[in-house]
BAFI-3210 file (N, C-alpha, C; in Angstrom, 3 decimals, decimal comma, padded with zeros to 6 digits):
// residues 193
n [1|2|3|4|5|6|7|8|9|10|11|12|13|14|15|16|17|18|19|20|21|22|23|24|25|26|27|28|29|30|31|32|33|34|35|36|37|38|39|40|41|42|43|44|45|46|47|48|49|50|51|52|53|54|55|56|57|58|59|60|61|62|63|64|65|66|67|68|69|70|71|72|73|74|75|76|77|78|79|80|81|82|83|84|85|86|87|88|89|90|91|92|93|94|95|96|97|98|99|100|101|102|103|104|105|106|107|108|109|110|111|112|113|114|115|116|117|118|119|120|121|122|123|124|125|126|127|128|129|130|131|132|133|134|135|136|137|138|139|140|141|142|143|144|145|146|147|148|149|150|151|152|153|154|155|156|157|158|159|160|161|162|163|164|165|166|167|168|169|170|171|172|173|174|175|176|177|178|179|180|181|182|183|184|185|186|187|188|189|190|191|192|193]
n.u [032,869|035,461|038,935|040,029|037,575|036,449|038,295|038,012|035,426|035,484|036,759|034,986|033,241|034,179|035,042|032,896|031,314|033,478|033,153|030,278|030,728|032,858|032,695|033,367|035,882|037,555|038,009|040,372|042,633|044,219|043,057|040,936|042,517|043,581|041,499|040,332|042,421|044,845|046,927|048,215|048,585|047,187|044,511|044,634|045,108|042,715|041,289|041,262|041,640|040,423|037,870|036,890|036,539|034,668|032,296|031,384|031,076|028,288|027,134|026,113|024,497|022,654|021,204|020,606|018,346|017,065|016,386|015,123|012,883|012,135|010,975|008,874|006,849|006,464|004,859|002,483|-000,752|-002,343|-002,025|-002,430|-001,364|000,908|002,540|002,270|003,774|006,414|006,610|007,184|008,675|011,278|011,669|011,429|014,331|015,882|015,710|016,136|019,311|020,173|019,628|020,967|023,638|024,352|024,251|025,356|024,617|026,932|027,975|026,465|026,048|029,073|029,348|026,852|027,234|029,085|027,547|025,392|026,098|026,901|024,328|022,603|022,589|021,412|018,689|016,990|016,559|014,440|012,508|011,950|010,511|008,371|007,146|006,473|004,426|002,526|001,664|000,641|-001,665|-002,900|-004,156|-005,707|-007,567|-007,310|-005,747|-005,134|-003,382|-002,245|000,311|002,596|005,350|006,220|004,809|005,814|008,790|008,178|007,399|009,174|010,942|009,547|009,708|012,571|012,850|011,473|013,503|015,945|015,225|014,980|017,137|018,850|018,275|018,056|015,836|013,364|011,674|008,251|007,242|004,724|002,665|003,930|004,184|001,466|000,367|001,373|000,811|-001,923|-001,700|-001,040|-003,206|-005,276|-005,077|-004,520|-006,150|-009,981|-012,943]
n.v [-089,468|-091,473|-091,547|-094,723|-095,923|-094,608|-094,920|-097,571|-097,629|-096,404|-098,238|-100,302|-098,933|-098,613|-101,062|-102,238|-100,984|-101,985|-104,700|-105,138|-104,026|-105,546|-108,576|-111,045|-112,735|-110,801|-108,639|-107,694|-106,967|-105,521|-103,558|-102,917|-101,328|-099,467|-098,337|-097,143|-095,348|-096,032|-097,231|-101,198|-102,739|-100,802|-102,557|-104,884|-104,172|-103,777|-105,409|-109,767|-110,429|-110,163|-111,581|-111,756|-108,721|-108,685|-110,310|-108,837|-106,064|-107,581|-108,568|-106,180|-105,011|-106,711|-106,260|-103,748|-104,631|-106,148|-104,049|-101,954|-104,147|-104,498|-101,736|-101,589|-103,357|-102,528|-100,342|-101,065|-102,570|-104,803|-108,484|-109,420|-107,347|-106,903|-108,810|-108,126|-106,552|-107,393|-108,983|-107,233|-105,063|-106,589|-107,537|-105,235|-103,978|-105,982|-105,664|-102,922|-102,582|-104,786|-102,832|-100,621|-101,004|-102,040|-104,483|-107,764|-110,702|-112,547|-111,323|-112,459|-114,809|-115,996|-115,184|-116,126|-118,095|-117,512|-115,656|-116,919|-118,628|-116,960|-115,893|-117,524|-118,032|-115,716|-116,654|-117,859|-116,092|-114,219|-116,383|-116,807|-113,708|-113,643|-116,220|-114,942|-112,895|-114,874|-115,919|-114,296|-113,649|-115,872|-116,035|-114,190|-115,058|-114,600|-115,577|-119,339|-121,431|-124,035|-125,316|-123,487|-122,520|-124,370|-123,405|-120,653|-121,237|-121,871|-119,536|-117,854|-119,098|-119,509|-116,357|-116,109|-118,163|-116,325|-114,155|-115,693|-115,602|-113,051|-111,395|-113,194|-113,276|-111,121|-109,173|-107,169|-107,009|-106,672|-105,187|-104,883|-106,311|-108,888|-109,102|-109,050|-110,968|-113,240|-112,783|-112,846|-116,118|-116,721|-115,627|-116,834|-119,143|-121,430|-122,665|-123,261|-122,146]
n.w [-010,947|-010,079|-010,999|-012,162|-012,267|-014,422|-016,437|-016,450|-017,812|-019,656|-021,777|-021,514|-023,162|-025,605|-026,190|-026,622|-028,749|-030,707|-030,404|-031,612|-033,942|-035,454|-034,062|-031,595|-032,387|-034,058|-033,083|-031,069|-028,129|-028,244|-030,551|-029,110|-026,969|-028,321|-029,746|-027,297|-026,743|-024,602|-023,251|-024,388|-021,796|-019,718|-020,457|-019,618|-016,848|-015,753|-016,899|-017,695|-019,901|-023,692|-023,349|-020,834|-020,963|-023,053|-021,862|-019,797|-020,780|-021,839|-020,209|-018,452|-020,552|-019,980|-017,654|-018,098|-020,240|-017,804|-016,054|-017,175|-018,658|-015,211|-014,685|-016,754|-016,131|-013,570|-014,233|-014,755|-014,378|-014,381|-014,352|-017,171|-018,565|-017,522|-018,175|-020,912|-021,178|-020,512|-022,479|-024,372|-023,896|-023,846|-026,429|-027,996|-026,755|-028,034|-030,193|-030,657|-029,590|-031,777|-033,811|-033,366|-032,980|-035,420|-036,243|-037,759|-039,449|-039,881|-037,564|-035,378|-035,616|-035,293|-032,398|-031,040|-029,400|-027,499|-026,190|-025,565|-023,618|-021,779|-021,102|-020,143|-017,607|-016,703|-017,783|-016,143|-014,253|-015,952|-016,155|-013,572|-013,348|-014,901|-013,733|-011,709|-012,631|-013,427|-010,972|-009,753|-011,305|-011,447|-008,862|-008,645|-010,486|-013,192|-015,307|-015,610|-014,528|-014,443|-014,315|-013,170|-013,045|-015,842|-018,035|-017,531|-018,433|-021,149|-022,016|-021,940|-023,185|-025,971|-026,490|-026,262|-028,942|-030,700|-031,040|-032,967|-035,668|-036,364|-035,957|-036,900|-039,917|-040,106|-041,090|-040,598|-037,396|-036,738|-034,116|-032,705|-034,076|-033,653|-030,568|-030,571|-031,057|-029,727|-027,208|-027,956|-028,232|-025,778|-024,254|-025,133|-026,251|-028,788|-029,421|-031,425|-030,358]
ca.u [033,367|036,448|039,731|039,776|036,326|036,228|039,339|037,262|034,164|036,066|037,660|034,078|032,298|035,134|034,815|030,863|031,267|034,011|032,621|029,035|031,409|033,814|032,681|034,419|036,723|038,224|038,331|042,090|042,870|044,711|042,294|040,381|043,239|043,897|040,143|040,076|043,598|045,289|048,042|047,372|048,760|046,136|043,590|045,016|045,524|041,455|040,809|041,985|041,924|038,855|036,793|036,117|035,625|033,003|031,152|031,100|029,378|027,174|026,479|025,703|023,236|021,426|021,235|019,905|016,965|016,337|015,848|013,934|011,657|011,638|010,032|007,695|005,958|005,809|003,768|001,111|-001,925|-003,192|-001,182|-002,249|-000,721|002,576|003,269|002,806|004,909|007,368|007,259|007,160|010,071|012,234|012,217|011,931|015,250|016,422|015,587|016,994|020,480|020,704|020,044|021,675|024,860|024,069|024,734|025,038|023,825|027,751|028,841|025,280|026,295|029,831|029,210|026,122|027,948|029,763|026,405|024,497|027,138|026,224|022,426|022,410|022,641|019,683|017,469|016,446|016,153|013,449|011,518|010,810|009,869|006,990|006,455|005,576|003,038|001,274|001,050|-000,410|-003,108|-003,612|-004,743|-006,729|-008,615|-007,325|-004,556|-005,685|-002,237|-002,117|001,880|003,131|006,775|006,632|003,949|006,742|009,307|006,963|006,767|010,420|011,696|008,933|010,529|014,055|012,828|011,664|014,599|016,557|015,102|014,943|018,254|019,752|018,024|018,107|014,458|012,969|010,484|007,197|007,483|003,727|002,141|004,260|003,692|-000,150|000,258|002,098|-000,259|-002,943|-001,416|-000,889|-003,848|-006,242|-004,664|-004,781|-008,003|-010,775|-014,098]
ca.v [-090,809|-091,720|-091,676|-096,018|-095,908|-093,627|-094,988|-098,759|-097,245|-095,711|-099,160|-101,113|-098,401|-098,630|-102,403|-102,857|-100,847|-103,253|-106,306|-105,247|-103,716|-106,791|-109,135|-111,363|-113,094|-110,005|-107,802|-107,789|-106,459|-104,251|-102,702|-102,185|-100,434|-098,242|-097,315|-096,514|-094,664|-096,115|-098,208|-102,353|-102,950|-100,683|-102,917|-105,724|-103,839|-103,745|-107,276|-110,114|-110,210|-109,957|-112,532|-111,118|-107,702|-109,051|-111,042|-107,731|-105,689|-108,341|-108,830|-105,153|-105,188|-107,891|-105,686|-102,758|-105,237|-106,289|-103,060|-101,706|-105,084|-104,036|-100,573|-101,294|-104,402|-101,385|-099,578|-102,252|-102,790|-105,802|-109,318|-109,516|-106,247|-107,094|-109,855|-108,107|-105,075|-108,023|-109,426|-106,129|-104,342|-107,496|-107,605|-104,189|-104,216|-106,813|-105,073|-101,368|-102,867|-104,794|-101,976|-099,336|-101,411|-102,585|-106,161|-108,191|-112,156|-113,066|-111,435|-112,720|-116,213|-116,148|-115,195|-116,665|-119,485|-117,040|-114,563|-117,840|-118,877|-115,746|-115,250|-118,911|-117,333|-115,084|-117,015|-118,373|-114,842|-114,270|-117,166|-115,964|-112,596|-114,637|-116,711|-113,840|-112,492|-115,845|-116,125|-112,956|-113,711|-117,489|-115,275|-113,087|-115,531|-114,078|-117,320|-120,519|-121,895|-125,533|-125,468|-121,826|-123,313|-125,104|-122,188|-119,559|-121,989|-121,842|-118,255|-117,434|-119,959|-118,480|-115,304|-116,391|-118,688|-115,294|-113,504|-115,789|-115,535|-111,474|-111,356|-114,242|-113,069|-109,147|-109,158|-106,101|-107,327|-105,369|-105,597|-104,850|-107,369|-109,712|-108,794|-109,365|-112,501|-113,770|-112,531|-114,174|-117,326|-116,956|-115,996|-117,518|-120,242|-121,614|-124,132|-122,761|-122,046]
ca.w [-011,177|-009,797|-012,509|-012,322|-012,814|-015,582|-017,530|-017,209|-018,182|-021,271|-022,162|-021,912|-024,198|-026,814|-026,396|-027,362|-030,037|-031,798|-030,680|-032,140|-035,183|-035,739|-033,812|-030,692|-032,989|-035,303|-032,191|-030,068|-026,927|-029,425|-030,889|-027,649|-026,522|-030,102|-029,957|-026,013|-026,342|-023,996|-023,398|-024,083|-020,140|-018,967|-020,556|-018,617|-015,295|-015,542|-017,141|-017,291|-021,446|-024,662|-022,777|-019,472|-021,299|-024,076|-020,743|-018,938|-021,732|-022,098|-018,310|-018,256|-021,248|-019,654|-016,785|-018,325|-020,311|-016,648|-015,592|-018,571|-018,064|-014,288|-014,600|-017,561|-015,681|-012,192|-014,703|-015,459|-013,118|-014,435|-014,743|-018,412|-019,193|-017,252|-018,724|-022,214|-020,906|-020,126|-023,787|-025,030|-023,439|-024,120|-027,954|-028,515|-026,173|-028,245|-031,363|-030,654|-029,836|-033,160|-034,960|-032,736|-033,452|-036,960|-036,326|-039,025|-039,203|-039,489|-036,147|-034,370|-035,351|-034,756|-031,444|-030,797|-028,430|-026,213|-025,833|-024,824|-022,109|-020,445|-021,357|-019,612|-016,387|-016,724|-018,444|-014,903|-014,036|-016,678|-016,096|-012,471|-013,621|-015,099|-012,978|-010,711|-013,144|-013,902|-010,132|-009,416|-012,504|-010,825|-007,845|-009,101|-011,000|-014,754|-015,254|-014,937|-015,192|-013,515|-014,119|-013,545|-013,623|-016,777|-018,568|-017,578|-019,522|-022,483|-022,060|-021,889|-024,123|-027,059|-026,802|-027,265|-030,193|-031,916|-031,491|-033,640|-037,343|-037,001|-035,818|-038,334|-041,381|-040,595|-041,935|-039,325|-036,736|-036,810|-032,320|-032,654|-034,452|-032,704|-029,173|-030,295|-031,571|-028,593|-026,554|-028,099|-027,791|-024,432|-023,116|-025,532|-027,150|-030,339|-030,170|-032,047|-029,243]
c.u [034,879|037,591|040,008|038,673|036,106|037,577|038,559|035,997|034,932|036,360|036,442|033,331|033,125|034,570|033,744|030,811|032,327|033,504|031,241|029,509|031,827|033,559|033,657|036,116|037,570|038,399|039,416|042,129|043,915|044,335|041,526|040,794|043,502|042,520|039,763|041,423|044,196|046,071|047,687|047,405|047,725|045,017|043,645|045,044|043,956|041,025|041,696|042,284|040,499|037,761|036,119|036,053|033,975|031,666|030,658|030,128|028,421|026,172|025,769|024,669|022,335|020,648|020,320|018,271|016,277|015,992|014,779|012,493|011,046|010,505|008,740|006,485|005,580|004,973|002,284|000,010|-002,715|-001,895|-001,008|-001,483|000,720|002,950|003,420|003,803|006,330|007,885|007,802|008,445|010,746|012,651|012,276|013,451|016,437|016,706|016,419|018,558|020,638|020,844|020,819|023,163|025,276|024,900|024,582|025,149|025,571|028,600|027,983|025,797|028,211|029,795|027,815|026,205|028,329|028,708|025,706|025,217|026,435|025,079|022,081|021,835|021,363|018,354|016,513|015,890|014,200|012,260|010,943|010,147|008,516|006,242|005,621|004,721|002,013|000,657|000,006|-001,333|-003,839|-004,606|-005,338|-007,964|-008,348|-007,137|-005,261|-004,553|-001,529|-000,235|002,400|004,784|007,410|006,268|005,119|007,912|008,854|007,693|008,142|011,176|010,980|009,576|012,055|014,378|012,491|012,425|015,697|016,692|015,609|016,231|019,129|019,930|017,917|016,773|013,836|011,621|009,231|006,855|005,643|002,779|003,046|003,965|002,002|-000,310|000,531|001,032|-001,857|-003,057|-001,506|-002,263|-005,105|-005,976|-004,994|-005,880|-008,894|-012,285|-015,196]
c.v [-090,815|-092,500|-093,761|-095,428|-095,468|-094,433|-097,024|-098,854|-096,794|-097,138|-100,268|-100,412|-098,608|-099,882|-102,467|-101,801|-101,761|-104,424|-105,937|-104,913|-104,938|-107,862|-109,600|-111,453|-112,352|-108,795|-108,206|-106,882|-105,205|-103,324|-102,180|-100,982|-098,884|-097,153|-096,333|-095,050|-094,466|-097,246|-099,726|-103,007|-102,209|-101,899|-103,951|-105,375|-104,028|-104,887|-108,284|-110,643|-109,856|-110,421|-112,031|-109,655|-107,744|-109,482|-109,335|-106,495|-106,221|-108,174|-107,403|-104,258|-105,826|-106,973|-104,349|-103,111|-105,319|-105,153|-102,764|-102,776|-104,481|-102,973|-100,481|-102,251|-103,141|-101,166|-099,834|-101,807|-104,506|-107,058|-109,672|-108,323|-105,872|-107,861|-109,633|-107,097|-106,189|-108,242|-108,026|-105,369|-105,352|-107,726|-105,982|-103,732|-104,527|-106,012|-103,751|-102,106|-103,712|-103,750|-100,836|-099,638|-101,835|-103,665|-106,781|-109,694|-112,797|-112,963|-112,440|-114,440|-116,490|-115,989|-115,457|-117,492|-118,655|-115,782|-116,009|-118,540|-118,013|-115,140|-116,543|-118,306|-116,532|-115,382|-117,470|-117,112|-114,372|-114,871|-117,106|-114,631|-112,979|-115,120|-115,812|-113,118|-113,827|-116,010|-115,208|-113,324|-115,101|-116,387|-114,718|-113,717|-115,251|-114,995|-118,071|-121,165|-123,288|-125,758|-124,138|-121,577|-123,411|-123,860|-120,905|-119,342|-121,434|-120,838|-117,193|-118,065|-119,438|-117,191|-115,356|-116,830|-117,368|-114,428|-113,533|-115,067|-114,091|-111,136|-112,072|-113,690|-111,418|-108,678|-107,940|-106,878|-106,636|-106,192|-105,348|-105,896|-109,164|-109,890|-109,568|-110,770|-113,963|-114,106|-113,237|-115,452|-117,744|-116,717|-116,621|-118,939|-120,374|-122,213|-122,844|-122,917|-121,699]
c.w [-010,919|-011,643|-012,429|-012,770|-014,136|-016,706|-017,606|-017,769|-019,475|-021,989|-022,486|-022,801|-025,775|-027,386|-027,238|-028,347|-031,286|-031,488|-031,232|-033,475|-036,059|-035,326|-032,230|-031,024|-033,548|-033,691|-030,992|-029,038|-027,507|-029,953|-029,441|-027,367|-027,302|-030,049|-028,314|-025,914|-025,124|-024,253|-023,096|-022,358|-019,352|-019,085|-019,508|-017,141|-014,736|-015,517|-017,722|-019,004|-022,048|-023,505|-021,597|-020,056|-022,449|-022,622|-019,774|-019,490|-021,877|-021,309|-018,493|-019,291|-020,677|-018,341|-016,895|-019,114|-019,213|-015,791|-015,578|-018,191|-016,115|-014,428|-015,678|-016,840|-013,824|-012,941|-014,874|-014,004|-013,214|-014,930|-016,743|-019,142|-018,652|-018,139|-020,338|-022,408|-021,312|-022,232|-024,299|-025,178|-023,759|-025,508|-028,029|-028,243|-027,182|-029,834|-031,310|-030,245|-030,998|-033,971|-034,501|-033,111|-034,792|-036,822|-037,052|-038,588|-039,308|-037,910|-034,961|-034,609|-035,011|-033,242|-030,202|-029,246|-027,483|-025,237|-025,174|-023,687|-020,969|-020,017|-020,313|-018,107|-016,020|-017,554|-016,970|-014,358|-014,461|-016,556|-014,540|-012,325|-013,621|-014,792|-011,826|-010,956|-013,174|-012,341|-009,659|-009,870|-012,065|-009,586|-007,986|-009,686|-012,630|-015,332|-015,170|-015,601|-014,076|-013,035|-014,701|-014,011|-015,008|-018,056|-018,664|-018,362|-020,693|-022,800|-022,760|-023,192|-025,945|-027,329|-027,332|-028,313|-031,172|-032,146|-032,799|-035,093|-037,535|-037,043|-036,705|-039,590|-041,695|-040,850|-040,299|-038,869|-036,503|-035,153|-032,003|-032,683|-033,632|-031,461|-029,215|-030,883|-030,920|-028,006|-026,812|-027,970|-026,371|-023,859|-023,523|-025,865|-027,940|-030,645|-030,436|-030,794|-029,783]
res [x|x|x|x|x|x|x|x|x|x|x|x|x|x|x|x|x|x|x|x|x|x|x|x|x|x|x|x|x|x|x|x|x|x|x|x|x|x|x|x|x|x|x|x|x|x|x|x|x|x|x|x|x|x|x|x|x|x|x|x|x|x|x|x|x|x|x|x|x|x|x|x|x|x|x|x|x|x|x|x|x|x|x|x|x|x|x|x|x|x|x|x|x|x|x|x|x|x|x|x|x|x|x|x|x|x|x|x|x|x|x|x|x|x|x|x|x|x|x|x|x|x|x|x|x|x|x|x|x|x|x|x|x|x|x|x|x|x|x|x|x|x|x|x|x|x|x|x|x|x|x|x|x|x|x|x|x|x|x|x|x|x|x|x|x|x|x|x|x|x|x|x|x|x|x|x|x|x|x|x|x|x|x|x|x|x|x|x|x|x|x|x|x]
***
Protein backbone atom coordinates (compact mmCIF):
# COMPACT_ATOMS: atom_id res chain seq x y z
CA UNK A 1 0.00 0.00 0.00
CA UNK A 2 1.36 3.06 -1.02
CA UNK A 3 2.44 5.70 2.13
CA UNK A 4 -0.91 8.23 0.98
CA UNK A 5 -2.85 5.34 0.91
CA UNK A 6 -1.88 3.93 4.07
CA UNK A 7 -1.79 7.25 6.14
CA UNK A 8 -5.81 7.71 4.64
CA UNK A 9 -6.59 4.30 5.41
CA UNK A 10 -5.20 4.96 9.03
CA UNK A 11 -7.29 8.24 9.37
CA UNK A 12 -10.72 6.42 8.11
CA UNK A 13 -10.20 3.40 10.62
CA UNK A 14 -9.55 5.84 13.55
CA UNK A 15 -12.59 7.74 12.24
CA UNK A 16 -15.38 4.75 12.42
CA UNK A 17 -14.32 3.92 15.51
CA UNK A 18 -15.20 7.54 17.11
CA UNK A 19 -18.06 8.15 15.12
CA UNK A 20 -19.60 4.60 16.17
CA UNK A 21 -17.94 5.65 19.83
CA UNK A 22 -19.20 9.38 20.06
CA UNK A 23 -21.13 9.80 17.50
CA UNK A 24 -21.06 12.52 14.29
CA UNK A 25 -21.80 15.39 16.48
CA UNK A 26 -19.19 14.84 19.64
CA UNK A 27 -16.52 13.68 17.17
CA UNK A 28 -13.86 16.77 15.75
CA UNK A 29 -11.51 16.66 13.16
CA UNK A 30 -9.45 16.89 16.36
CA UNK A 31 -9.97 14.01 17.72
CA UNK A 32 -9.71 12.17 14.41
CA UNK A 33 -6.44 13.51 14.19
CA UNK A 34 -5.35 12.78 18.23
CA UNK A 35 -6.64 9.17 17.68
CA UNK A 36 -4.95 8.68 14.07
CA UNK A 37 -1.65 10.50 15.38
CA UNK A 38 -1.21 12.74 13.08
CA UNK A 39 -1.18 16.19 12.48
CA UNK A 40 -5.01 18.02 12.10
CA UNK A 41 -3.62 19.52 8.40
CA UNK A 42 -2.94 16.08 7.36
CA UNK A 43 -6.55 15.26 7.96
CA UNK A 44 -7.43 18.05 5.70
CA UNK A 45 -4.74 17.41 3.02
CA UNK A 46 -6.97 14.01 2.61
CA UNK A 47 -10.56 15.50 3.24
CA UNK A 48 -12.19 18.09 2.94
CA UNK A 49 -13.46 18.07 6.90
CA UNK A 50 -15.84 15.39 9.54
CA UNK A 51 -18.47 15.18 6.81
CA UNK A 52 -16.81 13.84 3.84
CA UNK A 53 -14.90 11.47 6.29
CA UNK A 54 -18.17 10.08 8.22
CA UNK A 55 -19.83 9.72 4.27
CA UNK A 56 -16.74 7.79 3.27
CA UNK A 57 -16.86 5.19 6.13
CA UNK A 58 -20.26 4.90 5.52
CA UNK A 59 -19.97 4.64 1.66
CA UNK A 60 -17.48 1.89 2.31
CA UNK A 61 -19.70 -0.12 4.77
CA UNK A 62 -22.38 -0.05 2.33
CA UNK A 63 -19.95 -1.45 0.04
CA UNK A 64 -18.80 -4.23 1.96
CA UNK A 65 -22.92 -5.23 2.83
CA UNK A 66 -23.07 -5.12 -1.03
CA UNK A 67 -20.50 -7.37 -1.40
CA UNK A 68 -21.31 -9.73 1.45
CA UNK A 69 -25.09 -9.66 -0.17
CA UNK A 70 -23.22 -10.25 -3.56
CA UNK A 71 -21.46 -13.55 -2.75
CA UNK A 72 -24.13 -15.07 -0.45
CA UNK A 73 -27.01 -14.70 -3.24
CA UNK A 74 -23.74 -16.53 -5.94
CA UNK A 75 -24.14 -19.26 -3.45
CA UNK A 76 -27.92 -19.91 -3.77
CA UNK A 77 -29.35 -22.07 -6.64
CA UNK A 78 -32.79 -21.39 -6.26
CA UNK A 79 -34.54 -17.73 -6.42
CA UNK A 80 -36.31 -18.52 -3.12
CA UNK A 81 -33.11 -19.14 -1.38
CA UNK A 82 -31.43 -15.94 -2.89
CA UNK A 83 -33.63 -13.80 -1.99
CA UNK A 84 -33.48 -15.20 1.68
CA UNK A 85 -29.57 -15.21 1.45
CA UNK A 86 -30.33 -11.50 0.44
CA UNK A 87 -32.52 -10.81 3.63
CA UNK A 88 -30.32 -12.78 5.55
CA UNK A 89 -26.87 -11.41 4.90
CA UNK A 90 -28.36 -7.84 5.20
CA UNK A 91 -29.52 -7.81 8.85
CA UNK A 92 -27.14 -10.01 10.11
CA UNK A 93 -24.69 -7.26 8.40
CA UNK A 94 -26.67 -4.82 10.00
CA UNK A 95 -26.63 -6.52 13.25
CA UNK A 96 -22.74 -7.49 13.64
CA UNK A 97 -21.78 -3.76 13.09
CA UNK A 98 -24.10 -2.50 15.88
CA UNK A 99 -22.74 -4.66 18.14
CA UNK A 100 -19.15 -4.83 16.86
CA UNK A 101 -19.23 -1.03 17.61
CA UNK A 102 -21.57 -1.03 20.58
CA UNK A 103 -23.85 1.57 19.28
CA UNK A 104 -26.03 2.97 21.46
CA UNK A 105 -29.87 4.24 20.54
CA UNK A 106 -28.52 7.98 21.25
CA UNK A 107 -25.70 7.96 18.59
CA UNK A 108 -28.17 5.79 16.01
CA UNK A 109 -30.64 8.62 16.33
CA UNK A 110 -28.48 11.48 16.36
CA UNK A 111 -27.15 10.44 13.29
CA UNK A 112 -29.82 8.76 11.83
CA UNK A 113 -30.38 11.89 9.22
CA UNK A 114 -26.84 11.99 7.94
CA UNK A 115 -26.63 7.82 7.58
CA UNK A 116 -29.97 8.14 5.56
CA UNK A 117 -28.59 10.91 3.15
CA UNK A 118 -26.16 8.38 2.11
CA UNK A 119 -28.10 4.98 2.47
CA UNK A 120 -30.51 7.07 -0.03
CA UNK A 121 -28.24 6.37 -2.73
CA UNK A 122 -28.19 2.66 -2.39
CA UNK A 123 -31.40 1.94 -1.54
CA UNK A 124 -32.05 1.90 -5.41
CA UNK A 125 -29.18 -0.36 -5.50
CA UNK A 126 -30.95 -2.92 -3.28
CA UNK A 127 -34.13 -2.83 -4.80
CA UNK A 128 -32.57 -4.08 -8.13
CA UNK A 129 -30.75 -6.79 -6.42
CA UNK A 130 -34.35 -7.99 -5.94
CA UNK A 131 -35.69 -7.23 -8.53
CA UNK A 132 -33.27 -9.58 -10.20
CA UNK A 133 -34.28 -12.45 -7.98
CA UNK A 134 -38.11 -11.97 -8.30
CA UNK A 135 -37.40 -11.98 -12.02
CA UNK A 136 -35.50 -14.98 -12.23
CA UNK A 137 -38.44 -16.78 -9.88
CA UNK A 138 -41.22 -15.02 -12.43
CA UNK A 139 -39.27 -17.20 -14.97
CA UNK A 140 -38.99 -20.09 -13.60
CA UNK A 141 -42.48 -20.24 -12.64
CA UNK A 142 -41.67 -20.04 -8.49
CA UNK A 143 -42.84 -15.92 -8.29
CA UNK A 144 -45.90 -15.01 -9.50
CA UNK A 145 -45.16 -11.39 -9.00
CA UNK A 146 -47.49 -9.20 -11.41
CA UNK A 147 -45.42 -5.97 -10.16
CA UNK A 148 -41.70 -7.02 -9.68
CA UNK A 149 -40.89 -3.19 -9.34
CA UNK A 150 -43.26 -2.30 -6.74
CA UNK A 151 -42.94 -6.18 -4.80
CA UNK A 152 -39.05 -5.39 -4.70
CA UNK A 153 -40.10 -1.90 -2.96
CA UNK A 154 -42.10 -3.93 -0.47
CA UNK A 155 -39.26 -6.14 -0.10
CA UNK A 156 -36.56 -3.62 0.52
CA UNK A 157 -38.48 -1.14 2.31
CA UNK A 158 -39.64 -4.27 5.00
CA UNK A 159 -36.19 -4.78 5.73
CA UNK A 160 -35.24 -1.27 6.51
CA UNK A 161 -38.54 -0.97 8.61
CA UNK A 162 -36.99 -3.88 10.83
CA UNK A 163 -33.85 -2.50 11.31
CA UNK A 164 -35.17 0.40 13.18
CA UNK A 165 -36.80 -0.96 16.56
CA UNK A 166 -33.60 -3.41 17.12
CA UNK A 167 -31.36 -0.76 16.55
CA UNK A 168 -33.51 2.11 18.56
CA UNK A 169 -34.38 0.00 21.47
CA UNK A 170 -31.03 -2.17 21.61
CA UNK A 171 -33.41 -5.17 22.30
CA UNK A 172 -31.09 -8.12 20.23
CA UNK A 173 -32.70 -9.44 17.06
CA UNK A 174 -32.98 -13.26 17.04
CA UNK A 175 -31.75 -12.87 12.72
CA UNK A 176 -33.32 -16.37 12.59
CA UNK A 177 -36.68 -16.24 13.49
CA UNK A 178 -36.87 -13.15 11.63
CA UNK A 179 -35.48 -14.12 8.35
CA UNK A 180 -38.35 -16.95 8.67
CA UNK A 181 -40.95 -14.83 9.26
CA UNK A 182 -40.11 -12.58 6.41
CA UNK A 183 -39.86 -15.21 4.35
CA UNK A 184 -43.06 -16.47 5.02
CA UNK A 185 -44.62 -13.41 4.27
CA UNK A 186 -43.10 -13.17 1.21
CA UNK A 187 -43.60 -16.14 -0.32
CA UNK A 188 -46.79 -17.25 1.26
CA UNK A 189 -48.52 -14.40 2.46
CA UNK A 190 -50.56 -13.73 5.19
CA UNK A 191 -54.26 -14.93 3.93
CA UNK A 192 -55.23 -18.00 5.59
CA UNK A 193 -55.70 -21.11 2.51
Amino acid sequence: MAMKEEKREIILQNARGLFARYGLKKTSVDDIAAAAKIGKATIYYYFKGKHEIFKTVVERELKILKDAVSEAICREDSPQRKLRAFVLTRISHMQKLVNLHRVTKDIVTEMLPDLEKIRESHFKEEIDIVKGILTEGVKEGTFEAKRIELTALAVVSALKGLEYPWVLDGKPLDIGKSVDALSQILFKGIEAR
